[in-house]
Each structure stands twice: as structure tokens, then as C-alpha cells.
N, C-alpha and C positions, 0 to 999 in steps of 0.2 A: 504493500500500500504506500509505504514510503517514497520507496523508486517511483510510480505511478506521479506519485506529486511531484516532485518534481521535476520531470517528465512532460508534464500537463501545465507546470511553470513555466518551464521552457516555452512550449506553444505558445503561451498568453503573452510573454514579452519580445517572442519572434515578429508576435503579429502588431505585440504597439509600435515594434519600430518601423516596422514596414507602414505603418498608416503614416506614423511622423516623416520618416523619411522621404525628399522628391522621388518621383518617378523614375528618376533617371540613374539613381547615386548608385544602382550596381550596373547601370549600361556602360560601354568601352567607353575609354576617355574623347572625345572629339577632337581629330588632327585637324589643322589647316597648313597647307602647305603654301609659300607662295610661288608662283614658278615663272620664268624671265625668258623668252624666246625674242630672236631675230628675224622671225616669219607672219608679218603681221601681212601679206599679200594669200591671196588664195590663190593655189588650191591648200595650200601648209595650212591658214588658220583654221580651218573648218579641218582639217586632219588634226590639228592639236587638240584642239576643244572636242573631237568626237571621243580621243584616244581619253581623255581627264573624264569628259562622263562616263563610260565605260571603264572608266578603274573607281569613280566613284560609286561606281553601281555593284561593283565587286567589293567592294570596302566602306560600305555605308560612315561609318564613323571618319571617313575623311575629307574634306575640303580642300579641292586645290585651286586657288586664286590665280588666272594667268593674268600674264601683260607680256606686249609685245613692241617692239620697234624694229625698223628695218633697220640695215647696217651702219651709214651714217650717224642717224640718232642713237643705236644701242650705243656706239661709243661711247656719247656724251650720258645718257641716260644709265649707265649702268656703273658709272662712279659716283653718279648721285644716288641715288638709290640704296648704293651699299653702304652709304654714311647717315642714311636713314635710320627711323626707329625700326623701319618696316623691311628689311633688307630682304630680298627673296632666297628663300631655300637652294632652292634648283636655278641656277642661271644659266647661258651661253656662255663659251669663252672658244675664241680663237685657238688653236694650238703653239706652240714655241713660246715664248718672250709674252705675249700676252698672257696666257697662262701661266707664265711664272711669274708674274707680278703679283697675280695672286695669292700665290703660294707664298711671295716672300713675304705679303701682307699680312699672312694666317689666317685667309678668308678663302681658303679650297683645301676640303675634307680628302683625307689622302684616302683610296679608293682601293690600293693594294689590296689589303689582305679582305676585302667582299669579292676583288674580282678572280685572282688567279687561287689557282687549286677548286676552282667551283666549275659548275656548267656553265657558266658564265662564261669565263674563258675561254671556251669550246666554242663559241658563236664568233667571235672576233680574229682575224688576221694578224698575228702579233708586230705585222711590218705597220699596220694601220693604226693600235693601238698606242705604239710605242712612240707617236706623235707627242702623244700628251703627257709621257713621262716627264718628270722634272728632276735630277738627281739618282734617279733609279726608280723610282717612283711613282706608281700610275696617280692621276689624279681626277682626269674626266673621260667620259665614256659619249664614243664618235657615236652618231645618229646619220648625218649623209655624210658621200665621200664624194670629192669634183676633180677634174683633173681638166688641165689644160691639151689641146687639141687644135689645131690649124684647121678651120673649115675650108673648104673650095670650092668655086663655082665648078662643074663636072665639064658643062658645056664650053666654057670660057677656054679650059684646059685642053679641047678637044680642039677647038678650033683655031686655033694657033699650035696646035700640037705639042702641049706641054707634059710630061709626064710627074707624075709627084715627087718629089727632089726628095733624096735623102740625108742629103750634106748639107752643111752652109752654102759652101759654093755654089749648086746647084741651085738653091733656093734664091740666091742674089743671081742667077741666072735666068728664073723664073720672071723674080718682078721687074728684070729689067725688059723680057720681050713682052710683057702685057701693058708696060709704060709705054714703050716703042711702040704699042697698038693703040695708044688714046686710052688705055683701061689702069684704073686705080689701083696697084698690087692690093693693099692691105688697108680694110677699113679699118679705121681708129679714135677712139673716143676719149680724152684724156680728163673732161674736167673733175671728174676725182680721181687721181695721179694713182690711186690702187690699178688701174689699168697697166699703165707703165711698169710697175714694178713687176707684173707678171712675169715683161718681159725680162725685166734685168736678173728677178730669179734664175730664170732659165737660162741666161747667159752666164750669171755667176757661177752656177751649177755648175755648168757643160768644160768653164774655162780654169777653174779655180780645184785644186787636188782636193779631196773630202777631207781630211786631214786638219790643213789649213782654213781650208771652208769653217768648219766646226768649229773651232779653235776662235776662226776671230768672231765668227756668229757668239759664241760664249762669251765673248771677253777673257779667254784664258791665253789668248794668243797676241800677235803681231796687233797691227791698229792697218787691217785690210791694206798690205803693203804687197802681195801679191800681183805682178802684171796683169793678171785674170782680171783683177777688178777694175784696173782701167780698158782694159780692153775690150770687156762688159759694158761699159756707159758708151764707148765710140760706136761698136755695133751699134747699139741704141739707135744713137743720133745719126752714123749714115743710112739708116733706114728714111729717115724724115731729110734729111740732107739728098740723099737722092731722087726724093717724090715718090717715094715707094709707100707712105703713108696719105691719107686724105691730106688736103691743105685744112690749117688751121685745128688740128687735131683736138687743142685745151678747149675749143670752143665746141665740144660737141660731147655726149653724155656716152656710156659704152654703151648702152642703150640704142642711141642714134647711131651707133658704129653699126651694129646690128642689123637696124631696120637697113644702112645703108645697103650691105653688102646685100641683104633679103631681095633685096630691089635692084640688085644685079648695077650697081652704081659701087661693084667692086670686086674683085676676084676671092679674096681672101678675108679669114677677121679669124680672130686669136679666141677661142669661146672654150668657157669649162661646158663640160657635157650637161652641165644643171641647166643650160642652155637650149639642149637640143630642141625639147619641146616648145621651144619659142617659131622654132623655123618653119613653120607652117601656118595657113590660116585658119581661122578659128575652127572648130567643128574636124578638121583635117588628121588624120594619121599623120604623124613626120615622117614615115615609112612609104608613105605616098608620093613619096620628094624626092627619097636618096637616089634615084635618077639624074637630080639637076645637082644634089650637092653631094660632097664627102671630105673627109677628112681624114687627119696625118697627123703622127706626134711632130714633135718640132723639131727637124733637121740636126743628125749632129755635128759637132764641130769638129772635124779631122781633130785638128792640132789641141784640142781641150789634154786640159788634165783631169778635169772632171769624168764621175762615170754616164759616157752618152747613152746608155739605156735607161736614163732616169728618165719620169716626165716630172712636168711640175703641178702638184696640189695637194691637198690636204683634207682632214677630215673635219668635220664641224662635230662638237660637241656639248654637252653640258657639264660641268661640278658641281658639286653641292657644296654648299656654306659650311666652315669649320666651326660656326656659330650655332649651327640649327638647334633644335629641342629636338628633332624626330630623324636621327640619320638614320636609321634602321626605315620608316616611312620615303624618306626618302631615296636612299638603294632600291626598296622592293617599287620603286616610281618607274625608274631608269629601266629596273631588269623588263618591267610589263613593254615600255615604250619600244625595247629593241628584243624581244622577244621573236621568234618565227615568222609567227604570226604577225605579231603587228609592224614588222620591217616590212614579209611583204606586201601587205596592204598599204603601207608606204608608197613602195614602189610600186605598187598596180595602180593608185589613185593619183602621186603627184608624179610618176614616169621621171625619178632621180635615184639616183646610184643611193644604198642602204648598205654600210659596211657587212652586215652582217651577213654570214655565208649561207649562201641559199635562197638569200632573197629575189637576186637579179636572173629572171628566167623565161625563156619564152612564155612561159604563161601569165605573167607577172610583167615586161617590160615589152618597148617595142624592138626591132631590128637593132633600129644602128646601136641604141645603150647597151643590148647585149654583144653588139661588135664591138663595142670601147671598152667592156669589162674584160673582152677576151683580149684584146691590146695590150692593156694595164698589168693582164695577168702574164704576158709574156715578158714585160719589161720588167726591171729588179728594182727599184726602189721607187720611191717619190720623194720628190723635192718640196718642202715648206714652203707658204708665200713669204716673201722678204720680209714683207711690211709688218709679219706675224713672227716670224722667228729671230727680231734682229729686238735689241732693247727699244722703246718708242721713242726717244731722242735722236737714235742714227737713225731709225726707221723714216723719221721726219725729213731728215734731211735729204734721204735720198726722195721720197714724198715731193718735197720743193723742188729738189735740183732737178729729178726728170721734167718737170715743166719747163723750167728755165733752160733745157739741153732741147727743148721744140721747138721757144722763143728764141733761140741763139740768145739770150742775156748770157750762158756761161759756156764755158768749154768743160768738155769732161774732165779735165785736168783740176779745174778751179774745182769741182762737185765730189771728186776724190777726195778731194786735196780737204771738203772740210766734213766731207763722210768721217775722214781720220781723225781727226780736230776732234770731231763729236765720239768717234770708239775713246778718244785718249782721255778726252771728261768724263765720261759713264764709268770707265774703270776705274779711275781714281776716286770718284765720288764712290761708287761701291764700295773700294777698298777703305774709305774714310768711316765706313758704316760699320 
């Protein structure tokens, strides 16, 4: 009778707390995450927001807040932001020097030990990955991969009898007989100078030992005293020195380079594959076209010390904040977004390269994207955007100085001369640190 009562006591105070207590005091805690993308154009934003309702519908208890800006603004937008009260969990970051800013900041959650030794790592290409290492270190997890490609007019090339050049030489063989025909070699859009830098990547690459490359990209090396690097800014400029580029190049958007060459007001234009689907008209398969166009990695340079089977580009990715409440929330974010599944729904819906293996597939993409995957996969590395892998102060100057190398205001020599200026400040000011 004893045990009984108390037993029965039990019940009676189970139940006053349950009357007293809210409704909710034994439901899961409520996440909100806030998450930071560089895809505010569709067909991305309507894939981002599908992909967050569908994990909150898997995850009742969680909230995740987007916001978005395109590339320009995220720059500026996403240093403000993370000196907010309200700093976003999940954000973009660039790969190289962009990324490690963060890192030096202590504002990107090292990602190591969630991703290798899991199925996780089994999804990613460790050539692709290992973009966003910082020290040894993974930090952010790629979602698209781009790569730079030489489009061509098919018919342009046919009709002067051009074949697709392998070499440099070749190539400055090309736009000299399409110039000699009244035709524009190389559409070009320069007014955000990120265009330019495509190309001086490429040329840095091609002429510059990896070695050395690394070394002064780090700041552990020389201050870019390598001939490569001047030799890189002259190519440059005898492109546009020879009217191999449109006229007035800073005065037109990559965008308008684009439309140009679309409208055959140009043989050639320098496009990452994130492009391709632009090349047609609306409603249009782009597969309904590789008739009039195709494309080529970018010519190598006999005499490079660089390795010529690179291309140049890189993967875009996200971190997460070394600040958050919910890193565990946020991991299992990431893992859903690059998941099988929802990579290739990526690529079936915005027709853009998906790191993730197995996403890029006849079923899933059209023609030529699965001809550039197969490209990429024959080539042995990729090369980083300058402008992304280099600290943002030299990054800058090279930024300015390809404009000024359009406008004749500078010789490459003067643009070298304070690329170096700028490595020998960054070093010392780190070193002061």
C-alpha cells in the first residue's frame, strides 16, 4: 500500500507540472541558422530557397534565414555583416587569400575533422577540395566548380580556314588572320578588371615554375621577381596593343563581351563554363548551337615553366562561422546541400558544373558541360583566380594596373614594378603581426 502511494504521488505531481509547464518546454530546442549566398539571380535563388525549405521540412525545429548578393556587393556586404550583431552562420567565401582572411580572423570553423574519414569525403575530388585548405587544413566545402575555356565562332573558323591552335603561337596566328578579315579576334569586357585577371592567371600559370608560383602567391617567397611575371602582363597588353581585343575594352561589362561575340560581332570570348547556358536564346537547348560554337582550353605556352595542362578556375564554396551556436546544424546544412541528390538536381535545374562526383551526367546536364567535364578531367590541375588567391592588396593592384595596361596610362614594367612594392608591404606588415 505504501509503494502504491507513492507511486500515485508520483502521477499527481507529473501531471501538475505538465499543466504548469509551456507546451513546448520538452519540444527540441529551435535553430535558426543565418545563411549568406552570392546567387541572388535565378535560376540559383529559387534553387537555394527550394533546397532550405526542404531541409526545413526535414528538420522542423530549424530556421534558416537567407540573404543574398551578387558578386560585386557580397564583397562589400559580407564585411559588414560579419561585424554585425547578426553575423551569418553559413556564408560564401572565395577560395585562396580570400579564405584565409578568414581564417586569420577566426571567423571560419575548420571543417577537417567533419569532413575526411566520413562519406563525406567520398563525394569530393580531393584536387577540388584542397582549394580551400588553409595550412593543411580544410575549411569550406565547394558547391559549383567553373573553369575557364576559349569559346569560338565554328563558322568564322571554317571560313577562313582556321583550325583550333594549340600553342601561343598558333593562337596569335589565329587573331591575326581574323583581324586581317575585318573580324574582332577576342570579345572583351573589362569594367570590373576581374575579367583581366582571368587572363593574367592563366598566363602567370603557364609562365611562372609552381614552385615559385606558390611561394610568392604565399608571401613565403621572392616579391614576384620571376621573368614569368613580367612576361604575363606584356602578353596581356599585346593582345589589346594588337587589336586582337574589342576597342575600348574598360568601357564594356563581361556581360557585353558576351552578348558581343553571341552576335557574331566576334570570333572568340574567354567564358567559364557557368556560362555556357547563356549562349543560346531563351526557351533554347545550348546543344542546339554547338554547330555554330565550341570551345578550347587556352593555348599552351611552349616556352612556360608552368605546368601547360592546367586550366584556370576554381570552386565556389561556403564556411561556416567559428562563432556559430549550432556547428553540428550547420555541417549537417552543407552535407544535405551537396549531397547526390541534391548536387544533381543542381545541375539538372541551373545546367552548372557540381563538384560533387556523379552529379555531371547525361541525364542531369546538357552536351557540351559534359564535354568540358570530360576536358577538365583529362587535364591535371586547376589554377586559382589571381584576384582570389593572391592577399587583397597585391590582388588590387594588379585589379588597377590591368586597366591602366588597356588605357596605355602604364607599361607593364611600371605594374610589376608596384605589384612588388605591394608583395614587399603585405609581408612585412604580416611579419609585424
Amino acid at each position: 500500500m505504501k509503494r502504491r502511494s507513492r507511486f500515485a504521488g508520483g502521477i499527481v505531481l507529473a501531471l501538475a507540472l505538465f499543466m504548469v509547464l509551456p507546451l513546448g518546454a520538452f519540444a527540441q530546442e529551435k535553430v535558426t541558422l543565418r545563411f549568406f549566398h552570392k546567387w541572388p539571380e535565378e535560376p540559383y535563388n529559387t534553387y537555394f530557397n527550394d533546397m532550405v525549405a526542404k531541409y526545413e521540412e526535414l528538420n522542423p525545429h530549424i530556421d534558416i534565414v537567407v540573404n543574398s548578393a551578387a558578386d560585386q556587393p557580397y564583397k562589400t556586404q559580407i564585411r559588414v555583416v560579419m561585424s554585425s550583431s547578426t553575423p551569418p552562420d553559413i556564408y560564401f567565401a572565395w577560395p585562396g587569400d580570400y579564405t584565409a582572411n578568414f581564417v586569420r580572423a577566426g571567423r571560419a570553423l575548420d571543417l577537417t575533422d567533419y569532413f575526411y574519414g566520413t562519406e563525406w569525403e567520398e563525394l569530393f575530388p580531393e584536387s577540388i577540395v584542397s582549394s580551400y585548405k588553409v595550412d593543411g587544413r580544410l575549411y569550406a566545402i565547394p558547391i559549383r566548380l567553373s573553369a575557364k575555356f576559349m569559346l569560338y565562332n565554328k563558322e568564322m573558323f571554317d571560313k577562313y580556314g582556321l583550325s583550333v591552335p594549340e600553342t601561343w603561337d598558333e593562337f596569335l596566328e589565329v587573331c591575326e588572320v581574323l583581324k586581317s578579315n575585318g573580324i574582332t579576334p577576342i570579345a572583351f569586357g573589362n569594367r570590373f578588371p576581374w575579367a583581366a585577371i582571368h587572363y593574367l592567371t592563366t598566363f602567370n600559370q603557364k609562365l611562372v615554375d609552381p614552385e615559385t608560383l606558390a611561394a610568392d602567391y604565399l608571401l613565403s617567397g621572392g616579391y614576384f621577381e620571376h621573368p614569368g611575371y613580367l612576361e604575363a602582363l606584356k602578353m596581356f597588353t599585346l593582345l589589346n596593343e594588337k587589336g586582337y581585343f574589342n576597342a575600348f575594352p574598360n568601357a564594356y561589362l563581361h556581360a557585353d563581351a558576351r552578348s558581343m561575340w553571341w552576335e557574331e560581332q566576334a570570333a572568340m570570348f574567354y567564358a567559364e563554363i557557368v556560362e555556357f547556358t547563356h549562349l543560346s536564346p531563351a526557351g533554347e537547348a545550348p546543344d542546339a548551337f554547338k554547330d555554330k560554337w565550341g570551345f578550347f582550353p587556352f593555348p599552351a605556352i611552349e616556352h612556360g615553366e608552368g605546368n601547360q595542362r592546367f586550366i584556370t578556375g576554381a570552386p565556389d564554396g561556403f564556411l561556416i562561422n567559428a562563432d556559430t551556436k549550432y556547428p553540428e546544424e550547420c555541417v549537417d546544412f552543407l552535407r544535405f546541400l551537396t549531397s547526390v541528390e541534391n548536387a544533381q538536381e543542381w545541375v539538372r535545374r541551373i545546367q552548372v558544373v557540381s563538384p560533387v562526383i556523379g552529379s555531371v551526367t547525361e541525364e542531369t546536364a546538357f552536351k557540351g558541360l559534359v564535354e568540358a567535364m570530360e576536358v577538365i578531367g583529362e587535364l591535371e590541375g586547376m589554377n586559382n583566380w589571381l584576384d582570389t588567391e593572391l592577399h587583397a592588396d597585391i590582388a588590387r593592384v594588379y585589379l588597377d594596373g590591368s586597366q591602366a595596361l588597356l588605357e596605355g596610362t602604364k607599361t607593364p614594367e611600371q605594374v610589376l614594378k608596384e605589384v612588388q612594392e605591394a608583395g614587399r608591404i603585405v609581408r612585412e606588415t604580416l611579419g609585424s603581426n
